[in-house]
N, C-alpha and C positions, 0 to 999 in steps of 0.2 A: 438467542442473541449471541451473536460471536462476542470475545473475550479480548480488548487489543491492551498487548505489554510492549513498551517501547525496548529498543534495545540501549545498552547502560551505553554505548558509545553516542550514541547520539546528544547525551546532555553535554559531554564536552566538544562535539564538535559546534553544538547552536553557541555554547561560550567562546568557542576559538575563532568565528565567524566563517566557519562553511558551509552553514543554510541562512538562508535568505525564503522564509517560507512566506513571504510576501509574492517573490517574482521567479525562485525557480521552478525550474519542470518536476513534478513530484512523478512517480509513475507506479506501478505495481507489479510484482511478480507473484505468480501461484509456484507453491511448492508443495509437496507431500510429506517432506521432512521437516519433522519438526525443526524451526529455527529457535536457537539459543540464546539468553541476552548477552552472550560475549559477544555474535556477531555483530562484524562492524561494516560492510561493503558487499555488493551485491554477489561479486565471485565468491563470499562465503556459503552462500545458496546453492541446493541442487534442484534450478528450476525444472516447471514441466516443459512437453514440446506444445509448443501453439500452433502447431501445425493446423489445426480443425477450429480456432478459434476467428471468429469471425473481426474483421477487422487488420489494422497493423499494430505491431509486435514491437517492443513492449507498449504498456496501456499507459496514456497518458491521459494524469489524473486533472480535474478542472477546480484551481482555487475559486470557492464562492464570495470568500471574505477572506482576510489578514487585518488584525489590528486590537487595539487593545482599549478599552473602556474599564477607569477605576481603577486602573494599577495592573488588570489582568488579560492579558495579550490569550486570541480565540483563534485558534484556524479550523473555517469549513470548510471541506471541500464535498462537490457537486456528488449524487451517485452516479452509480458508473452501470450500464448494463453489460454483461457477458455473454455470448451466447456462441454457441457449436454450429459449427457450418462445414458439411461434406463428409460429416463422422464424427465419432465420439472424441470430447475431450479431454485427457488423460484423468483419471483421479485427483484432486488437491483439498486439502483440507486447510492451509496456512496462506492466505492472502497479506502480500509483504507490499510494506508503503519506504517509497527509497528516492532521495534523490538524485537522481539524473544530470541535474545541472552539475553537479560537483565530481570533478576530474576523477575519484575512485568509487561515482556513486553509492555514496554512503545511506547506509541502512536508517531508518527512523522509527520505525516499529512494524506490526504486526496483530493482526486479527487469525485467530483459532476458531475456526465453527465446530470445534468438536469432535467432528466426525467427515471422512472422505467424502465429498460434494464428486459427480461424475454427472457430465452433461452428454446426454446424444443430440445427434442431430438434432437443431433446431429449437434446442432446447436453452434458457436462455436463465440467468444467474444473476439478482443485481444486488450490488453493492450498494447496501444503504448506512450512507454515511449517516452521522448526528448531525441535522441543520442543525439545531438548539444551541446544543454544549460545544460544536465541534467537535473534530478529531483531536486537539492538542488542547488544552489550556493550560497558560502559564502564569501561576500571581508571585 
């Protein structure tokens, strides 16, 4: 099971009001470098090429739910499959969750599987988010 650590800027920006993780666009980028929790914005990234990744670039994530029960606010979001089309897709081992809606698409965290994931053709990766807990809980 991948590992997800939020990056430390994200808690002041959900205070300073730059996520709306009810209705903006969340998206994902793969990288191979390690991401640090100082990063704060997507250019701090050295993403991969998506060239061979099936679909359009970058990947937009599908909120299941937003909303809080008992004091303690839950974000699901839907899984996402992956998959290589026309050749291999670069090595990544750091799946980074980032918002998009926000003018410097600011960073929100991050999932580590450990080890380089590399798709060939046809080969297909999915992102299985937590329905239960969500990705975020906040009490």
């Amino acid at each position: 099971m991948a590992s997800y650590q939020k990056f430390n800027s994200f808690v002041e920006a959900l205070a300073e009001k730059v996520h709306n993780l009810g209705s903006d666009q969340l998206k994902i980028a793969l990288t191979n470098v390690a991401p640090v929790a100082a990063n704060a914005v997507l250019t701090d990234l050295t993403e991969i090429a998506y060239t061979n990744l099936k679909g359009a670039t970058p990947l937009n994530l599908t909120t299941s739910s937003s909303g809080q029960v008992a004091g303690t606010y839950k974000l699901v979001l839907a899984d996402l499959t992956l998959e290589a089309e026309g050749g291999a897709l670069p090595e990544f081992r750091y799946v980074v969750i980032y918002n998009d809606t926000a003018a410097t698409k600011e960073l929100i965290g991050f999932y580590d599987y450990g080890s380089g994931v590399v798709l060939q053709a046809a080969d297909q990766f999915i992102l299985d988010f937590d329905g239960s807990n969500g990705v975020i809980q906040i009490a």
